[in-house]
C-alpha positions as CSV (number, residue, x, y, z in Angstrom):
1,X,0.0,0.0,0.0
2,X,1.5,3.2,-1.0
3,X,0.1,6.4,0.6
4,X,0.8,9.8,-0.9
5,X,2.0,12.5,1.5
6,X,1.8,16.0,1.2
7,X,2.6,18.6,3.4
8,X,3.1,22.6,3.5
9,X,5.6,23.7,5.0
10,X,3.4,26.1,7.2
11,X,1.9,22.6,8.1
12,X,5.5,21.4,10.0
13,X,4.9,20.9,13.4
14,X,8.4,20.8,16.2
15,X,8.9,21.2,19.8
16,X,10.6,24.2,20.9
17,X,11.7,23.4,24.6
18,X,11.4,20.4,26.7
19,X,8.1,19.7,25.6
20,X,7.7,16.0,25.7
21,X,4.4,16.3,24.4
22,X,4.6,16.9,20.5
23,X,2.3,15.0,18.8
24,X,3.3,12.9,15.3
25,X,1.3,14.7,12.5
26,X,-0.3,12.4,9.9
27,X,2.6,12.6,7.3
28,X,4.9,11.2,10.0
29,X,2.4,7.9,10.0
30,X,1.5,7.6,6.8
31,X,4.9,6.4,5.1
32,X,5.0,3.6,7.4
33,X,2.0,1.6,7.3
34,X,2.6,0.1,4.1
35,X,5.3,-1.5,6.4
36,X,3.0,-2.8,9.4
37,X,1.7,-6.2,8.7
38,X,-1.9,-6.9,8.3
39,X,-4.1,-8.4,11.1
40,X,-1.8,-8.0,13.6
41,X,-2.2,-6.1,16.6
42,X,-0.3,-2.5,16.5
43,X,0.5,-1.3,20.5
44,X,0.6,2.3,20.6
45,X,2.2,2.6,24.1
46,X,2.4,6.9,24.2
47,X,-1.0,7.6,22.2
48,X,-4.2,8.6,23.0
49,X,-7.5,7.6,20.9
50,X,-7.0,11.1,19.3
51,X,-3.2,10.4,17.9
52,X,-2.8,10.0,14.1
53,X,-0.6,6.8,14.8
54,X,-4.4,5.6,16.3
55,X,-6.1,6.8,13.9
56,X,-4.0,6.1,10.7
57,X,-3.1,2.5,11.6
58,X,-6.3,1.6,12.7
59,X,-7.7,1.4,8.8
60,X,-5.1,-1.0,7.8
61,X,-5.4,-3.4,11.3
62,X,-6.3,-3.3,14.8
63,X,-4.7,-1.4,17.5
64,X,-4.7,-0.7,21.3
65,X,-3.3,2.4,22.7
66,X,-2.2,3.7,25.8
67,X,-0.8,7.0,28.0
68,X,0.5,8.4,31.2
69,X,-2.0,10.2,31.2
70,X,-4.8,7.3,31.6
71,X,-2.4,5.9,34.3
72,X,-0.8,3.5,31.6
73,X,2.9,4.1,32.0
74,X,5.0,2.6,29.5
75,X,7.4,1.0,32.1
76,X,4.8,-0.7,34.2
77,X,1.8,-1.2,31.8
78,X,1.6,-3.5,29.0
79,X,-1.7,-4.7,27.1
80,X,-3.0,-8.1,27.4
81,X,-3.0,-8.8,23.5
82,X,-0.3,-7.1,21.2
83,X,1.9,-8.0,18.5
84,X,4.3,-5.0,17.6
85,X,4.7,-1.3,18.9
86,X,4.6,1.3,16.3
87,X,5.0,4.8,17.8
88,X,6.9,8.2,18.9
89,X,8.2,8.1,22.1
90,X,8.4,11.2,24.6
91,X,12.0,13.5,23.5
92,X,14.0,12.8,26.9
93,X,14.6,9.6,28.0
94,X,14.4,7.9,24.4
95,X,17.6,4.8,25.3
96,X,15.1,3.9,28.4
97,X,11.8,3.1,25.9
98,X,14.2,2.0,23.7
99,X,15.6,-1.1,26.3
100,X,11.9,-1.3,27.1
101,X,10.9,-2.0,23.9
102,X,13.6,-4.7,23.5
103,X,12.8,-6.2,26.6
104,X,9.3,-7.3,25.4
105,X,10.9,-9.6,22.7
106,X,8.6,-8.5,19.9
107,X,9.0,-6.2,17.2
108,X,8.8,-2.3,17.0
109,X,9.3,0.9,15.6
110,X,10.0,3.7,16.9
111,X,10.2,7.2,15.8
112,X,13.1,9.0,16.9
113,X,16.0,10.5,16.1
114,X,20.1,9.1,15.8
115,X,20.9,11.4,18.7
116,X,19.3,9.0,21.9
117,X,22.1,6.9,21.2
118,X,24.4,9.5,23.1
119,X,21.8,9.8,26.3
């Protein structure tokens, strides 16, 4: 499935600060779900129902999210049924979600740039 993206550049949205809280704009989502396999279950552990990884995964195959905010934190919640995690993780901290992800043993992807590597 190949998605067309287009964007203006008015339309860029960035974090200026430590805002952890910068939400993944549909052209950041749609490139990758030719990528997610069909009929498995997407785990979208930093989203809330209104996030376009939520909402743009969901029409190619199911998906449970979670947040901090709904008292779901990443390093002491997990969903009973999942089968990869597809999302952008908070700006600070990224090596931690990163060994998190690992830990579970399944696969993931996560948005983020080269530089957590030096955290």
């Amino acid at each position: 499935m190949s998605v067309g993206v287009s964007q203006k550049s008015n339309e860029v949205l960035y974090s200026a600060g430590k805002n952890d809280e910068c939400w993944t704009p549909d052209y950041g989502v749609l490139p990758i779900l030719e990528f997610i396999p069909k009929g498995r279950i997407v785990w979208c552990p930093f989203d809330s129902e209104g996030s376009e990884f939520v909402k743009q995964i969901s029409r190619v195959t199911p998906v449970v999210h979670s947040h901090i905010w709904e008292g779901k934190d990443f390093f002491s919640y997990e969903p009973p049924e999942w089968d990869l995690i597809v999302s952008n993780p908070p700006f600070q901290g990224k090596r931690k979600f990163f060994e998190r992800a690992l830990s579970f043993g399944k696969p993931f992807a996560l948005l983020m740039t080269m530089a957590w590597m030096n955290e």
